[in-house]
C-alpha positions in Angstrom: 4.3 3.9 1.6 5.4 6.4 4.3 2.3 5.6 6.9 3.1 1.8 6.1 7.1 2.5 7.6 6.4 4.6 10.0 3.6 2.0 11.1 0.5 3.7 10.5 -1.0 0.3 8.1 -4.4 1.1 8.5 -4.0 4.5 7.1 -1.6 3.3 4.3 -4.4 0.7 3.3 -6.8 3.1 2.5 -4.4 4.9 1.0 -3.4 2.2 -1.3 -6.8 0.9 -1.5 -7.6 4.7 -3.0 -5.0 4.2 -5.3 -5.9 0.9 -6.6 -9.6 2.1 -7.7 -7.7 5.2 -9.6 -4.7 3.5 -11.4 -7.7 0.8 -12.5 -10.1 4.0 -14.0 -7.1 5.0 -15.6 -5.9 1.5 -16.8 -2.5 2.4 -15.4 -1.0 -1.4 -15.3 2.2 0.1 -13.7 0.9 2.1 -10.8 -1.8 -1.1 -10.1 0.9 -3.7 -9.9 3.2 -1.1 -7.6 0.0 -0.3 -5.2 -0.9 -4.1 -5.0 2.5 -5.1 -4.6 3.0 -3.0 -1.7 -0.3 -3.6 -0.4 0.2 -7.1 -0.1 3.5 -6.2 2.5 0.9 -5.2 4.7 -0.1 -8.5 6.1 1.8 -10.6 8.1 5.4 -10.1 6.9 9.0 -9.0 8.0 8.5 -5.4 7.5 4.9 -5.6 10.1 6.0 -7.8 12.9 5.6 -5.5 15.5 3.0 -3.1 13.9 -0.6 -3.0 15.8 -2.5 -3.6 12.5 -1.6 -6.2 10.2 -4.3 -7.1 7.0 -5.9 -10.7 6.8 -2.8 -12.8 5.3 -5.3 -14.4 2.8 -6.1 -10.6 1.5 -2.7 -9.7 1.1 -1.7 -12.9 -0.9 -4.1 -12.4 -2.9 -2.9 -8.7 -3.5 0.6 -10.1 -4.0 -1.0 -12.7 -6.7 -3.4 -10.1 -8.5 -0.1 -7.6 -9.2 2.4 -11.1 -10.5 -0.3 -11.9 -12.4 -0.8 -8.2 -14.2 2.9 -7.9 -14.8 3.1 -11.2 -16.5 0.2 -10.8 -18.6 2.2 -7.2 -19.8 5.7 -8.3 -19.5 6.7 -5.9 -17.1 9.7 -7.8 -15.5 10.5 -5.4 -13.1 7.2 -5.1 -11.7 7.1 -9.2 -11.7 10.1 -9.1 -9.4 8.6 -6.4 -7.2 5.5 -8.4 -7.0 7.4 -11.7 -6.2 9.7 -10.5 -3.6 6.3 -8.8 -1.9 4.8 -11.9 -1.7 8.1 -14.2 -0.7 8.1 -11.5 2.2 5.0 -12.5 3.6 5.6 -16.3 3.1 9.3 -16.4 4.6 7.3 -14.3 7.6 4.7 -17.3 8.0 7.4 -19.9 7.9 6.5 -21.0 4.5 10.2 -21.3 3.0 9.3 -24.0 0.7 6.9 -21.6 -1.0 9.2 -18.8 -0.9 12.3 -20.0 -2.2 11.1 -21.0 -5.9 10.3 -17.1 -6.1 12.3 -15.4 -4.6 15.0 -17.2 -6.8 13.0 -16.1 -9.9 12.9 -12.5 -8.6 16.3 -12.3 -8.5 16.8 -13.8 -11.5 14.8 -11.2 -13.4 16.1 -8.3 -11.3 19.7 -9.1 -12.5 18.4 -10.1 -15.9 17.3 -6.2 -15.7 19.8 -4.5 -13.6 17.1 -3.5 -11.1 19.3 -3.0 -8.2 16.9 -2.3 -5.8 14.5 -5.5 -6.7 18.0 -7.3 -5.8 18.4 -5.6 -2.5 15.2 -6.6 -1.9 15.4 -10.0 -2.9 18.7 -10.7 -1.2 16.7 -9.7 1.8 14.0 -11.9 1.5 16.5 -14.5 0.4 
């Protein structure tokens, strides 16, 4: 996460995409749904604006999609929100309020459902 803020994305991809091949050998649901999460803030998005490298918007969407759909299927709510705000990022970044706003209401539903401050920091952000 540290080369993605300091705007070093191409590095953090690999990075993440390393990660992402181990938490799946190790069937770690948690660390897969963080990685692809925060992979999918890579592409086009508030956080990358003005960073040289941005990843193909379709790629990161899908990213964003892959680690909502794990948390769902396992009922981790916080990792649902995570996954949700990710995504909303990158759609509120393209203009695409009408898709963001349905979840980014449901992320911050769940993350005061759970008390997950910081998924409600993040959401009010995207909000």
């Amino acid at each position: 996460m540290v080369q993605t803020v300091i705007g070093r994305i191409r590095q953090g991809k690999a990075s993440y995409e390393q990660a992402i091949a181990l938490f799946r050998e190790q069937d770690d649901q948690i660390g897969l749904i963080s990685s692809l999460a925060t992979l999918s803030e890579q592409g086009p998005s508030i956080y990358t604006d003005t960073a040289a490298f941005i990843a193909p918007r379709d790629e990161a969407v899908a990213h964003g999609r892959q680690a909502l759909k794990i948390a769902q299927q396992i009922g981790y709510r916080a990792g649902e929100a995570y996954a949700l705000c990710s995504l909303c990022g990158l759609f509120v970044s393209q203009g695409e309020y009408a898709t963001a706003l349905p979840d980014i209401r449901r992320a911050l539903q769940i993350a005061e459902e759970i008390d997950h401050r910081q998924w409600q920091a993040f959401a009010l952000t995207v909000y």
